[in-house]
C-alpha positions in Angstrom: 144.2 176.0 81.8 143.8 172.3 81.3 146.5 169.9 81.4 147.8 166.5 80.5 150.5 164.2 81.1 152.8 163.0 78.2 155.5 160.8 77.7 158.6 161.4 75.5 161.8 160.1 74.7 164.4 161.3 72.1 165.6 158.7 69.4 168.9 159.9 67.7 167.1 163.6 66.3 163.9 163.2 66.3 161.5 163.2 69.8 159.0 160.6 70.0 155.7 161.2 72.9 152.1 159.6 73.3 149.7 161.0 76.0 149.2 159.3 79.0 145.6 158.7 78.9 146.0 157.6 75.1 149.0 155.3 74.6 148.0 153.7 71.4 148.4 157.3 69.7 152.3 158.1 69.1 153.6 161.2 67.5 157.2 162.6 67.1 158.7 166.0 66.2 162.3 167.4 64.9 162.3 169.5 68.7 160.2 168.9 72.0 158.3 172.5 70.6 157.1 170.7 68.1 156.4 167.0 69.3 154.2 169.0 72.4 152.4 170.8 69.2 151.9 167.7 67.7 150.5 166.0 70.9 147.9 169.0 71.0 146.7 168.0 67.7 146.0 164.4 68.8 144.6 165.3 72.0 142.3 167.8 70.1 141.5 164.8 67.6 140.7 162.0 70.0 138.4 164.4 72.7 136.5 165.6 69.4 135.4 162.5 68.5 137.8 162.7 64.7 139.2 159.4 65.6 136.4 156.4 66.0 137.1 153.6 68.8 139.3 155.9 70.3 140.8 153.3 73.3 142.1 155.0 76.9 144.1 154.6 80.3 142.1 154.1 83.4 142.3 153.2 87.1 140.2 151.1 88.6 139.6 150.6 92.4 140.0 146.6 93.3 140.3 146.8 96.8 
């Protein structure tokens, strides 16, 4: 099973997350059930090329 990090935050009765690697793409969700569904159906968007100029997180090694 593949996995991904997400971050999420409740504002007043809604839940609010973005993915990790993808912080320009916000959802929310009227329960965590459903703002985790939601997140699915972005990452399935932006990893099948949907959603054009799709911009990500990534390390990078300096030293």
């Amino acid at each position: 099973m593949d996995t991904t990090r997400f971050i999420y935050w409740q504002d007043d009765n809604m839940w609010l997350g973005y993915l990790e690697e993808y912080p320009d793409y916000m959802t929310q969700g009227e329960s965590l059930e459903e703002l985790k569904e939601n997140l699915k159906d972005i990452y399935n968007d932006l990893t099948s090329g949907v959603i054009p100029c799709v911009r990500k997180v990534a390390e990078l090694e300096v030293a």
